[in-house]
N, CA, C and O atoms as a Tinker XYZ file with bonds, in Angstrom:
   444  protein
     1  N      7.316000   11.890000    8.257000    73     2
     2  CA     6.908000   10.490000    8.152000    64     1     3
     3  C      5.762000   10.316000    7.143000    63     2     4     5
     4  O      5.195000    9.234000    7.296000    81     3
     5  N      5.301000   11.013000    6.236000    73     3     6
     6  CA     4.543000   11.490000    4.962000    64     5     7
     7  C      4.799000    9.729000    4.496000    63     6     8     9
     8  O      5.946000    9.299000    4.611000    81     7
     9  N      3.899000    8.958000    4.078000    73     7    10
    10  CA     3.824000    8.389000    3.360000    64     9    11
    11  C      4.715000    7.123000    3.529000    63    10    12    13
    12  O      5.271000    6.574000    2.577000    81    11
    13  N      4.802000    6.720000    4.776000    73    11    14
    14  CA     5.448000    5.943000    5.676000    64    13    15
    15  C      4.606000    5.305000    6.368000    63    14    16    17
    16  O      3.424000    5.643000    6.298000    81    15
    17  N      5.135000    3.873000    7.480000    73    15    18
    18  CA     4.433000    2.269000    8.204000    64    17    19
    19  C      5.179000    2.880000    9.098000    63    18    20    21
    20  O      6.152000    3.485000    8.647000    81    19
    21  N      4.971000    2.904000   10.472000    73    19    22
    22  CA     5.557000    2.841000   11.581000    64    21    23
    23  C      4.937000    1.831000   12.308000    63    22    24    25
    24  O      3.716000    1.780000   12.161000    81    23
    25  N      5.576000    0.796000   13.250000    73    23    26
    26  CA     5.271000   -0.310000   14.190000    64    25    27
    27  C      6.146000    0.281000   14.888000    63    26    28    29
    28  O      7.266000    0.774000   14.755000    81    27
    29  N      4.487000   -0.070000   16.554000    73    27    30
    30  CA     5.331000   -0.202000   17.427000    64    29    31
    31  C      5.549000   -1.853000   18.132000    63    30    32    33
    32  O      4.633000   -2.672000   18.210000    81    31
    33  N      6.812000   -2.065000   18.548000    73    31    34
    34  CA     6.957000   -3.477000   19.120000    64    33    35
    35  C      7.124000   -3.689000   20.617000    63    34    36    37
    36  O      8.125000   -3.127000   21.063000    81    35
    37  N      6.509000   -4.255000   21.367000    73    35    38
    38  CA     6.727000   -4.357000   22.929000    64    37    39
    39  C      5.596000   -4.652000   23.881000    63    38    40    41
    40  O      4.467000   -5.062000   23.612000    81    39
    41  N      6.126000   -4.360000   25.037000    73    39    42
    42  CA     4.777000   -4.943000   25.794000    64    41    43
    43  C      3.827000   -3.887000   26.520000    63    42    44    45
    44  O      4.170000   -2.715000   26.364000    81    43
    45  N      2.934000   -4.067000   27.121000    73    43    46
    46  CA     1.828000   -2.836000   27.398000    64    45    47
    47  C      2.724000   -1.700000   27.550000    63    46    48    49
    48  O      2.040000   -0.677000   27.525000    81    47
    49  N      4.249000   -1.375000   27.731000    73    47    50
    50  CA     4.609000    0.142000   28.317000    64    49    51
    51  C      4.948000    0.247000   26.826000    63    50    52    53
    52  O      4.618000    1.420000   26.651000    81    51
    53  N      5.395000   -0.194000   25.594000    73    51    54
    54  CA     4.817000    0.315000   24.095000    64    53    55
    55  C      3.971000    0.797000   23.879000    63    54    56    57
    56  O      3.795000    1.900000   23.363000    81    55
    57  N      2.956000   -0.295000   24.404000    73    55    58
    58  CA     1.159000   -0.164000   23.886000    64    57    59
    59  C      1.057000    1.316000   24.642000    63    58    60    61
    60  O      0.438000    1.929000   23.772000    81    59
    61  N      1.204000    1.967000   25.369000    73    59    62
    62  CA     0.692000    3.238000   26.222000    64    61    63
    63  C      1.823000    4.135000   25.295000    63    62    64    65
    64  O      1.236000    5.058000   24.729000    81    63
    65  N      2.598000    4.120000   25.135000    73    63    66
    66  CA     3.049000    4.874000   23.540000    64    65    67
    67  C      2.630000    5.020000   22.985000    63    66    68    69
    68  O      2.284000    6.193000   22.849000    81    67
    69  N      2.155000    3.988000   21.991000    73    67    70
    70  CA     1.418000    3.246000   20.721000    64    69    71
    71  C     -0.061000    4.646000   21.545000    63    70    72    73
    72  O      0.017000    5.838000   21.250000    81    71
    73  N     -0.894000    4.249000   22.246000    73    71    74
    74  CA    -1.826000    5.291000   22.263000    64    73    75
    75  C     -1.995000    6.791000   22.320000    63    74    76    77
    76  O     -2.826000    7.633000   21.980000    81    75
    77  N     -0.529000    6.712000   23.053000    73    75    78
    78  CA    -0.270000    8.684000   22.978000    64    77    79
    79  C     -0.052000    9.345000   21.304000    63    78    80    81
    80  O     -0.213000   10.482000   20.861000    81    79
    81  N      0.329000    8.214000   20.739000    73    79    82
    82  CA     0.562000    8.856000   19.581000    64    81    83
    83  C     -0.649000    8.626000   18.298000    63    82    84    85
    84  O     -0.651000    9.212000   17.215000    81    83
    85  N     -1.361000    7.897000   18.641000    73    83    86
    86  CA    -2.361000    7.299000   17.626000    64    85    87
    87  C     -3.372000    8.899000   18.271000    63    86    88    89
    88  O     -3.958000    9.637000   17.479000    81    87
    89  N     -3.365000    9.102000   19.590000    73    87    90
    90  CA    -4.137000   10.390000   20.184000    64    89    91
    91  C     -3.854000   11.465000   19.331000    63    90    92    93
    92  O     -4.756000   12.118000   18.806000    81    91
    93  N     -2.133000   11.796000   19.079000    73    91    94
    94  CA    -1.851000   13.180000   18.759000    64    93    95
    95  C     -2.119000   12.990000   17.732000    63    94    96    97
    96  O     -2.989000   13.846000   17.574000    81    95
    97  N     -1.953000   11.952000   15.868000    73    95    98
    98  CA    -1.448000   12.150000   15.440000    64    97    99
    99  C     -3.895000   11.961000   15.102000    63    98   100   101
   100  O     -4.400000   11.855000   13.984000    81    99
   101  N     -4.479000   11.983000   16.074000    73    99   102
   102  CA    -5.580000   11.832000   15.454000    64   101   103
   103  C     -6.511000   13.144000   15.912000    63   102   104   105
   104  O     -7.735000   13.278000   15.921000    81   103
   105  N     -5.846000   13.707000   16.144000    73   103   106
   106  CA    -5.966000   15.850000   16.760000    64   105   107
   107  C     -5.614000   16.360000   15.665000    63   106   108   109
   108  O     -6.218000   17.388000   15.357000    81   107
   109  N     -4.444000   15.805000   14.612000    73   107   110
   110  CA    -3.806000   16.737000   13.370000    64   109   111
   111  C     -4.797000   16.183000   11.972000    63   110   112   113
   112  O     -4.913000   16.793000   10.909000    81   111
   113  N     -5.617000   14.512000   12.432000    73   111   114
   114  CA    -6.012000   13.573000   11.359000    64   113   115
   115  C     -7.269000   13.941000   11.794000    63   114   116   117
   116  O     -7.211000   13.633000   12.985000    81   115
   117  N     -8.898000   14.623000   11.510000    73   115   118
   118  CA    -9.925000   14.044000   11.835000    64   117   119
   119  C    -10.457000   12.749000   11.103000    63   118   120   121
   120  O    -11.396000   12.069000   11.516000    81   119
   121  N     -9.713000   12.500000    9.939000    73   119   122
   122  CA   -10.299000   11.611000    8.981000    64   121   123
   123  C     -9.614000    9.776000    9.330000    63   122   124   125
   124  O     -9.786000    8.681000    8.795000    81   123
   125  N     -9.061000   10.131000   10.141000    73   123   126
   126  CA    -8.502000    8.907000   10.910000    64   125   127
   127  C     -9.141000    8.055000   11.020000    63   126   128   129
   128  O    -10.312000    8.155000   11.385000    81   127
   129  N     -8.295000    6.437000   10.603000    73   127   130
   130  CA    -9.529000    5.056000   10.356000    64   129   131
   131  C     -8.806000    4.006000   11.328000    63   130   132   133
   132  O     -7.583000    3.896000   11.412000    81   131
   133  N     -9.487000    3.456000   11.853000    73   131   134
   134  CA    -8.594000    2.084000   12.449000    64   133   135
   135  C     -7.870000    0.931000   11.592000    63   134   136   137
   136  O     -8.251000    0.498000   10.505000    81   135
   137  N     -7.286000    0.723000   11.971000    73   135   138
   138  CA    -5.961000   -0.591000   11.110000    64   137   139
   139  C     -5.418000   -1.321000   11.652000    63   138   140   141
   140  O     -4.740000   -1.058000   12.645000    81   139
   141  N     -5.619000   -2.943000   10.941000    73   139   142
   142  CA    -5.219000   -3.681000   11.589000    64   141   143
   143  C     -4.149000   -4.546000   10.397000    63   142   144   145
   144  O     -4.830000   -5.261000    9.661000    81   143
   145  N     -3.176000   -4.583000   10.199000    73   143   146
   146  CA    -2.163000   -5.515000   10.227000    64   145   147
   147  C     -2.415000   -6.579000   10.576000    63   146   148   149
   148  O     -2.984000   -6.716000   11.659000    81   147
   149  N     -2.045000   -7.833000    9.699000    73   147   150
   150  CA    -2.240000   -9.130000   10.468000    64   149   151
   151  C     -1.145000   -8.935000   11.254000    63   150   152   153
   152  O     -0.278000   -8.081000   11.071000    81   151
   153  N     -1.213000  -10.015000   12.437000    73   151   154
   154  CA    -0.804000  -10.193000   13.310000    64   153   155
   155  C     -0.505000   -8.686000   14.478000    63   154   156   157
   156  O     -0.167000   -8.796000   15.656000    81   155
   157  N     -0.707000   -7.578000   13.857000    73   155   158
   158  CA    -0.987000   -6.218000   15.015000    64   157   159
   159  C     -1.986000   -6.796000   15.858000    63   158   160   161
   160  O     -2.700000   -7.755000   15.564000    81   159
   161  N     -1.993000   -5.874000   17.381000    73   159   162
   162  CA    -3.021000   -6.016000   17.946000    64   161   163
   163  C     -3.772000   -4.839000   17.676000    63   162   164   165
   164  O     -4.970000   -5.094000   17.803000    81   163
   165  N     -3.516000   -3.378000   17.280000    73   163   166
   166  CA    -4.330000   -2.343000   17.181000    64   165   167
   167  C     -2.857000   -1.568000   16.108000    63   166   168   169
   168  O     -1.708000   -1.851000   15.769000    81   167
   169  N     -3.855000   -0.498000   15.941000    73   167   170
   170  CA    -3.504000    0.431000   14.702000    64   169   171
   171  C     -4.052000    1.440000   14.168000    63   170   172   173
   172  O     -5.217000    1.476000   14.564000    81   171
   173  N     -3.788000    2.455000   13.336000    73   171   174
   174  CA    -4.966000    3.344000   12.992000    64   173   175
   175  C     -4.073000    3.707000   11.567000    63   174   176   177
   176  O     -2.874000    3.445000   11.470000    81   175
   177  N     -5.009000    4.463000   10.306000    73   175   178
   178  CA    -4.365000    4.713000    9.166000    64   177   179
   179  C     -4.653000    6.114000    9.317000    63   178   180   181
   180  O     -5.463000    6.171000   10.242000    81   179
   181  N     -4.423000    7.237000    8.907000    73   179   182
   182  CA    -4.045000    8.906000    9.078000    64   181   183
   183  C     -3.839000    8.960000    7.717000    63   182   184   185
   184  O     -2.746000    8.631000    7.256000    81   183
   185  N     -5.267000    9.549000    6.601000    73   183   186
   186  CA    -5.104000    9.713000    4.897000    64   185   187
   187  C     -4.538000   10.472000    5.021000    63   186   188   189
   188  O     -3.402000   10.364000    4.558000    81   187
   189  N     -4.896000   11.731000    5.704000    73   187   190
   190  CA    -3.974000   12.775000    5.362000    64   189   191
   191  C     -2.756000   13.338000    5.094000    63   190   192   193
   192  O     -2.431000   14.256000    4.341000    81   191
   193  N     -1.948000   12.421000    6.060000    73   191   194
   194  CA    -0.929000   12.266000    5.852000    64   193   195
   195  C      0.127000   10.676000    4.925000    63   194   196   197
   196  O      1.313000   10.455000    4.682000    81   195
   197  N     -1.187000    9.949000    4.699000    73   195   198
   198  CA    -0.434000    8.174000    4.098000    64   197   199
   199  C      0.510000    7.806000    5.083000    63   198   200   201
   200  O      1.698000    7.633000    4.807000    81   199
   201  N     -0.058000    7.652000    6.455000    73   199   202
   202  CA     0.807000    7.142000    7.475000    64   201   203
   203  C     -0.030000    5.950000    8.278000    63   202   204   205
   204  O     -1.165000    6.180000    8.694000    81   203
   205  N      0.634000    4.615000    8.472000    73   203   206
   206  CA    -0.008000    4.108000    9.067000    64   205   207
   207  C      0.599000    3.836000   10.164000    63   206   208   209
   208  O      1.817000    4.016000   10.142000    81   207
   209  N     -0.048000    3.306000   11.511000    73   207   210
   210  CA     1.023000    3.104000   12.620000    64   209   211
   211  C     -0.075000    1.874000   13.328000    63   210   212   213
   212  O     -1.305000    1.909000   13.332000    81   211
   213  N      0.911000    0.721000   13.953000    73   211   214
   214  CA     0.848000   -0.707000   14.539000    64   213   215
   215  C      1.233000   -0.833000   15.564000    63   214   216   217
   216  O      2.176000   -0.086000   15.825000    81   215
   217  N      0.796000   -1.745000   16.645000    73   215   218
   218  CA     1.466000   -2.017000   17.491000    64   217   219
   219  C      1.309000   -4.025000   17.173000    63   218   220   221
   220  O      0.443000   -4.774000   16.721000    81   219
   221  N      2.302000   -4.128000   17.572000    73   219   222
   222  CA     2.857000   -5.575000   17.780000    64   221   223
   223  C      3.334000   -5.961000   19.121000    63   222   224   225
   224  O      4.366000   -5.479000   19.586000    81   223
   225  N      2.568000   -6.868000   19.790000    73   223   226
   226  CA     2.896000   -7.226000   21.335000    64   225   227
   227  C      4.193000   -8.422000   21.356000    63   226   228   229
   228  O      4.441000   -9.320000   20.551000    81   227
   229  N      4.646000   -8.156000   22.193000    73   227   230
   230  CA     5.914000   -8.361000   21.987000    64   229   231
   231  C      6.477000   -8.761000   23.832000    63   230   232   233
   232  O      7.550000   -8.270000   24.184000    81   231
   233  N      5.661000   -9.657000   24.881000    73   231   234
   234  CA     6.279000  -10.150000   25.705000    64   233   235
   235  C      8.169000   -9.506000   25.936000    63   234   236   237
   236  O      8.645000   -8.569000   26.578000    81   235
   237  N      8.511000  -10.113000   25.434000    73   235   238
   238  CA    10.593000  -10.079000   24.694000    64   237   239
   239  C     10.352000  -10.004000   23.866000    63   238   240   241
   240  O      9.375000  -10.441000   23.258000    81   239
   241  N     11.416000   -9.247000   23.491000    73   239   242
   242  CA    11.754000   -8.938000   22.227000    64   241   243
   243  C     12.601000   -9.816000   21.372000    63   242   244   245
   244  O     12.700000   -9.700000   20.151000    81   243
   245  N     13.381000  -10.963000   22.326000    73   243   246
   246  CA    14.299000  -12.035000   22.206000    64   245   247
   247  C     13.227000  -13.335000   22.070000    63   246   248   249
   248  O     12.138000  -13.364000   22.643000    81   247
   249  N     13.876000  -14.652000   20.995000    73   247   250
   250  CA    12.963000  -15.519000   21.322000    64   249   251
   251  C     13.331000  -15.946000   22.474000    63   250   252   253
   252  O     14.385000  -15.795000   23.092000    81   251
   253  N     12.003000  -16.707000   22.811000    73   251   254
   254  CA    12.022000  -18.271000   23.844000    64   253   255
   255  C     11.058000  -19.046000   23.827000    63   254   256   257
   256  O      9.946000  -18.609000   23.530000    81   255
   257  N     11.228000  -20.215000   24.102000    73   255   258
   258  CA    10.424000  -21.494000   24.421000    64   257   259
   259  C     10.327000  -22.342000   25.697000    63   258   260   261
   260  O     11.205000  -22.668000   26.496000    81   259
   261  N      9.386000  -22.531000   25.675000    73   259   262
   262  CA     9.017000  -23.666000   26.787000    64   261   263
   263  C     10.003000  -24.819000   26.793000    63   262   264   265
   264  O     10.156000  -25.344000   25.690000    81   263
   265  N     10.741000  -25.353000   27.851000    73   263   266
   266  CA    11.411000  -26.632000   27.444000    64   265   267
   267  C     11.292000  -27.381000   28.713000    63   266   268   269
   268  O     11.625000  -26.917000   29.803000    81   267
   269  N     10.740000  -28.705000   28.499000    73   267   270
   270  CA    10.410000  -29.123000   29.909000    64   269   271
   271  C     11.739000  -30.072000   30.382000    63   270   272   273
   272  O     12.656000  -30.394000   29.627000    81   271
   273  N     11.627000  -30.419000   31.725000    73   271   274
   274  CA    12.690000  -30.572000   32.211000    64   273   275
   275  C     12.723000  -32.496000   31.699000    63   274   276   277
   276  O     11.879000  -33.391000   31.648000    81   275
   277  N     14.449000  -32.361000   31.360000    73   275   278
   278  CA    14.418000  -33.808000   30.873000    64   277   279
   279  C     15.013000  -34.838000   31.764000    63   278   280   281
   280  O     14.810000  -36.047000   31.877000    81   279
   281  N     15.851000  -33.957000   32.397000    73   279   282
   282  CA    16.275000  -34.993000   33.292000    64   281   283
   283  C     15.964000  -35.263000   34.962000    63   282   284   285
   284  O     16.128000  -34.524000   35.933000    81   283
   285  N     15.531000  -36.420000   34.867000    73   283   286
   286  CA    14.346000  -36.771000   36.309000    64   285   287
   287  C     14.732000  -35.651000   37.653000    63   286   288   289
   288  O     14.089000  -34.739000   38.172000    81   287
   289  N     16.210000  -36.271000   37.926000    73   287   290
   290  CA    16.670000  -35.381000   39.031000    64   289   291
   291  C     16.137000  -33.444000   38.870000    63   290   292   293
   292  O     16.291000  -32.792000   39.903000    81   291
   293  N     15.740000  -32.914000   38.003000    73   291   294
   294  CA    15.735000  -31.434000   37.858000    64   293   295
   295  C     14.566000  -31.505000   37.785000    63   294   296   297
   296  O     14.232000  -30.915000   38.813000    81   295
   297  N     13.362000  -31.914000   37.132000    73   295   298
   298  CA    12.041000  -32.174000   37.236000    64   297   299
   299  C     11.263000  -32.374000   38.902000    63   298   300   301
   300  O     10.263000  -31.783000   39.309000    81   299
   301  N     12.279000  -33.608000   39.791000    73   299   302
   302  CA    11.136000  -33.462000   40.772000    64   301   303
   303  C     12.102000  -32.327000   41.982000    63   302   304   305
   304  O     11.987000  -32.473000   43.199000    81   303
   305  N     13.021000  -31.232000   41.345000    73   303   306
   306  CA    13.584000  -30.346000   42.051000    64   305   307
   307  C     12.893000  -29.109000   42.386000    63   306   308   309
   308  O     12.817000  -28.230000   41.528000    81   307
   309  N     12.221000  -28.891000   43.898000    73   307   310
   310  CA    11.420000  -27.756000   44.253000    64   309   311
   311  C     10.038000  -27.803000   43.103000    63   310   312   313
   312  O      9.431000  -26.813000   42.697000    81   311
   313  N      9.799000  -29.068000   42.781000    73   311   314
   314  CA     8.502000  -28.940000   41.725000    64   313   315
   315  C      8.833000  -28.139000   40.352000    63   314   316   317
   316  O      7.957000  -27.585000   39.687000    81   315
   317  N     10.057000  -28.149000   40.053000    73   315   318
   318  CA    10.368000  -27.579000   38.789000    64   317   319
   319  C     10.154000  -28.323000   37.412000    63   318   320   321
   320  O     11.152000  -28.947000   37.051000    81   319
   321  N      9.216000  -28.381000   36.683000    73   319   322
   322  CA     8.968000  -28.752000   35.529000    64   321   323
   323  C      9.625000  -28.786000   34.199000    63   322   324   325
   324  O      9.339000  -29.551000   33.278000    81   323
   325  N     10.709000  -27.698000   34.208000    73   323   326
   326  CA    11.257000  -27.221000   32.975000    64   325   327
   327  C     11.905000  -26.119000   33.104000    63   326   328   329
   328  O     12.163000  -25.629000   34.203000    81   327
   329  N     12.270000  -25.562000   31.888000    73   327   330
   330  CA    12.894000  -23.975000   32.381000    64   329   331
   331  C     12.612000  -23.091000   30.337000    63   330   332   333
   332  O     12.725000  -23.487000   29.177000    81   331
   333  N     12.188000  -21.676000   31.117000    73   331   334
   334  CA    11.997000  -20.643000   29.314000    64   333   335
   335  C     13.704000  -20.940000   28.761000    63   334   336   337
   336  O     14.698000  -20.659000   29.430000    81   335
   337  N     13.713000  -21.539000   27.457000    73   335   338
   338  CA    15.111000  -21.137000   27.184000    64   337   339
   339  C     14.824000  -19.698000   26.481000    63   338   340   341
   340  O     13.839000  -19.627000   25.746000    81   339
   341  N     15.752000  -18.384000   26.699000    73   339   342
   342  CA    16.051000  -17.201000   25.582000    64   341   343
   343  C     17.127000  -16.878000   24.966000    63   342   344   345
   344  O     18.195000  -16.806000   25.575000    81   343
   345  N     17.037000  -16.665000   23.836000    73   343   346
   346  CA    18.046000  -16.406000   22.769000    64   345   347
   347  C     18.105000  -15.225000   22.778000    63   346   348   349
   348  O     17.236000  -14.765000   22.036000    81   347
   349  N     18.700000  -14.472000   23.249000    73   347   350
   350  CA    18.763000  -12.752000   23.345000    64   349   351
   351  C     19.217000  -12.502000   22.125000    63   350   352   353
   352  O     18.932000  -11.421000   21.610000    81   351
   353  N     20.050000  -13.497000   21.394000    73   351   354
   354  CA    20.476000  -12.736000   20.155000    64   353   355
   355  C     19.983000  -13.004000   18.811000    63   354   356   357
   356  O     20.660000  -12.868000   17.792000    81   355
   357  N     18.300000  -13.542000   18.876000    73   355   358
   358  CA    17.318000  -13.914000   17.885000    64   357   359
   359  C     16.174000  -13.368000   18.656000    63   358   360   361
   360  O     15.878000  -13.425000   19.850000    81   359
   361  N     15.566000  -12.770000   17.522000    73   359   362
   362  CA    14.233000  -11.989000   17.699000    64   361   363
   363  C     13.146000  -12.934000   17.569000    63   362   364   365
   364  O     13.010000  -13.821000   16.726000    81   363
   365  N     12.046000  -12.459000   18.979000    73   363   366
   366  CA    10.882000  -13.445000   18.934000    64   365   367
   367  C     10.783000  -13.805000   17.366000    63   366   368   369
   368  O     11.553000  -13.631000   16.421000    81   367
   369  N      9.667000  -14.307000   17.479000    73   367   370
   370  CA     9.034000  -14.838000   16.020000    64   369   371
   371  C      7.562000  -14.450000   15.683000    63   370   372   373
   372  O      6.963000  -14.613000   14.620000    81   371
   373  N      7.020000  -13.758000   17.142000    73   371   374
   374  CA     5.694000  -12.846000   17.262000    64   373   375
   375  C      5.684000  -11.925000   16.553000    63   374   376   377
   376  O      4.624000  -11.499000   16.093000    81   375
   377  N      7.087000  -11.274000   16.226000    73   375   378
   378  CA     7.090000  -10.173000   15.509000    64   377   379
   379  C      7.977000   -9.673000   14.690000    63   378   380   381
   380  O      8.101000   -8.474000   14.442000    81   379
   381  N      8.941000  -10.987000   14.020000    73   379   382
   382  CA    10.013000  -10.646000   13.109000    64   381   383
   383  C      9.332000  -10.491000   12.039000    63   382   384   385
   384  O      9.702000   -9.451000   11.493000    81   383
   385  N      8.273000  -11.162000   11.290000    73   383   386
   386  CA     7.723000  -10.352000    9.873000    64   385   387
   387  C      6.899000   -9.726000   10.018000    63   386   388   389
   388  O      6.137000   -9.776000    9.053000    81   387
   389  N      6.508000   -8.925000   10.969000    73   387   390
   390  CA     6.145000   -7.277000   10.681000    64   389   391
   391  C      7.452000   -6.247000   10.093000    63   390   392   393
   392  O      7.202000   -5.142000    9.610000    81   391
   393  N      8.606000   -6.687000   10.191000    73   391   394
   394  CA     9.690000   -6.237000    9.421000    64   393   395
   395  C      9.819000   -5.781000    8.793000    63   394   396   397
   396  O     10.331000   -4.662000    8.763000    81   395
   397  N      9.236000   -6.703000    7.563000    73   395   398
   398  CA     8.858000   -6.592000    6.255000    64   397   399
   399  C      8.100000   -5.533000    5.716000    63   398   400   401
   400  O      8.185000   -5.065000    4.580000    81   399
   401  N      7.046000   -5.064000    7.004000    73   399   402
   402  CA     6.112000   -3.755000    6.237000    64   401   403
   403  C      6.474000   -2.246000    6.701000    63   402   404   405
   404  O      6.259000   -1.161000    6.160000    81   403
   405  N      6.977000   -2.529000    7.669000    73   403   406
   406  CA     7.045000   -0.566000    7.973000    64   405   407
   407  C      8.567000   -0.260000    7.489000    63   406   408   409
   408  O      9.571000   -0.971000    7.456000    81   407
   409  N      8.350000    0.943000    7.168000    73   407   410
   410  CA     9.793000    1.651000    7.134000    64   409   411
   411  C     10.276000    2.257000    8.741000    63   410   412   413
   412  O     11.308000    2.915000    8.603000    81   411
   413  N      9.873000    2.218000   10.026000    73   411   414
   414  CA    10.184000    2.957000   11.335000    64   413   415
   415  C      9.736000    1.797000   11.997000    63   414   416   417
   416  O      8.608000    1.420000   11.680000    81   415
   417  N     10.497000    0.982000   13.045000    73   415   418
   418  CA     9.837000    0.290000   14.212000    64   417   419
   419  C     10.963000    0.971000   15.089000    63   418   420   421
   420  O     12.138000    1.239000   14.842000    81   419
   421  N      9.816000    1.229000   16.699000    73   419   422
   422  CA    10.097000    1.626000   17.674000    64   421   423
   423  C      9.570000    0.302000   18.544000    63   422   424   425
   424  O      8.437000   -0.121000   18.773000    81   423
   425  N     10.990000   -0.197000   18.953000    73   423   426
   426  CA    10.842000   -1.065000   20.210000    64   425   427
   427  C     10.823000   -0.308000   22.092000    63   426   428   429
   428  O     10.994000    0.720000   22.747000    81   427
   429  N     10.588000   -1.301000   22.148000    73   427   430
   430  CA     9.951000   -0.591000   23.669000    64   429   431
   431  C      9.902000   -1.688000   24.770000    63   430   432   433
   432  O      8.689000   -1.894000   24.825000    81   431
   433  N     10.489000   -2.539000   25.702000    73   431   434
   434  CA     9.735000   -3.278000   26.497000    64   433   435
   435  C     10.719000   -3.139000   28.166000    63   434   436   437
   436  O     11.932000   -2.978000   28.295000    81   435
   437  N      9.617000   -3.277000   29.291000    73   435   438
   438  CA     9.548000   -3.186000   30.326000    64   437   439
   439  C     10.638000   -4.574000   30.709000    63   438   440   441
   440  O     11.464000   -4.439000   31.612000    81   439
   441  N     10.528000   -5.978000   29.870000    73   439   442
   442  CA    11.363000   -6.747000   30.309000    64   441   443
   443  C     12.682000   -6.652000   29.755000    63   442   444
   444  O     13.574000   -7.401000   30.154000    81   443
């Protein structure tokens, strides 16, 4: 992975990835710097090797939105307000242009 972006994408059981490996790969790196990517929440750069690695939080990995409830009868049903719509087959939008920068994303999520 010499000279390579790796992101990771997902939710805290990524992020506890995302740290085992920022650990090992900073045992082989002493010269290891922190990095942040816009929109990453954490990161670190490794000169030694020209590797950088991201994590991107990532709830789903699928989009969704808030949509409140429109029609009266479903609104005052059990106090239901609305409902998440998800598109399983469109990627959030938290983290589709991190895309653009790594050559390796490892997805990961608990939901």
């Amino acid at each position: 992975m010499k000279d390579k972006s790796i992101g990771f994408v997902g939710d805290s059981l990524n992020e506890k990835f995302l740290v085992s490996f920022l650990c090992i790969l900073r045992l082989a790196n002493s010269d290891a710097k922190k990095y942040k990517k816009k929109g990453a929440w954490r990161g670190g750069y490794f000169p030694k090797f020209n590797v950088t690695v991201c994590y991107h939080r990532a709830m789903l990995l699928a989009k969704y939105e808030w949509q409140p409830a429109k029609d009266a009868n479903l609104s005052n049903k059990d106090g239901l307000k609305g409902i998440y719509r998800v598109d399983v087959d469109l990627p959030a939008l938290d983290w589709v242009e991190a895309t653009n920068f790594y050559n390796t994303l490892v997805f990961n999520t608990g939901h």
